[in-house]
C-alpha positions as CSV (number, residue, x, y, z in Angstrom):
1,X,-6.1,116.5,97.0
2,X,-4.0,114.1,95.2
3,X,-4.7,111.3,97.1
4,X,-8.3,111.6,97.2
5,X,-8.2,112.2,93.7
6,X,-6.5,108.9,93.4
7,X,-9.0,107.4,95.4
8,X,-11.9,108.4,93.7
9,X,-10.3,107.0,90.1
10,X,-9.6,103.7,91.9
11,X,-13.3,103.6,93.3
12,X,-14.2,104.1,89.8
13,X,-12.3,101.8,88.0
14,X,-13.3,99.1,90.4
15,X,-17.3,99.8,89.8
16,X,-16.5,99.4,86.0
17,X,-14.8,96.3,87.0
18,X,-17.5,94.9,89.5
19,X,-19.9,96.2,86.7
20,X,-19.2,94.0,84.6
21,X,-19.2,90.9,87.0
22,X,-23.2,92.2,87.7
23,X,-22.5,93.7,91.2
24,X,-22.3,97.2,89.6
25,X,-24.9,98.9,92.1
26,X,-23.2,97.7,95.5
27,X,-19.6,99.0,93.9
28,X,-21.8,102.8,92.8
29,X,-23.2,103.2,96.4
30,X,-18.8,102.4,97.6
31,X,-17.3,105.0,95.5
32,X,-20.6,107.2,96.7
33,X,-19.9,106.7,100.1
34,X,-15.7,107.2,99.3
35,X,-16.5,110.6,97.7
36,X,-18.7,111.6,100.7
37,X,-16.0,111.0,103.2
38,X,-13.7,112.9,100.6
């Protein structure tokens, strides 16, 4: 659990981060796909 829990914060953190750079969508449909497989 832990690391897919770790996972998942990453994936967020790094849409917020892409977010901000205006490739916020592409970054949403990762994490998606990440929590998916998790």
């Amino acid at each position: 659990m832990a690391p897919t829990w770790d996972d998942g914060v990453i994936g967020i953190q790094v849409a917020f981060q892409k977010g901000v750079h205006g490739s916020g969508q592409q970054a949403v449909l990762k994490t998606r796909s990440l929590a998916a497989r998790a």
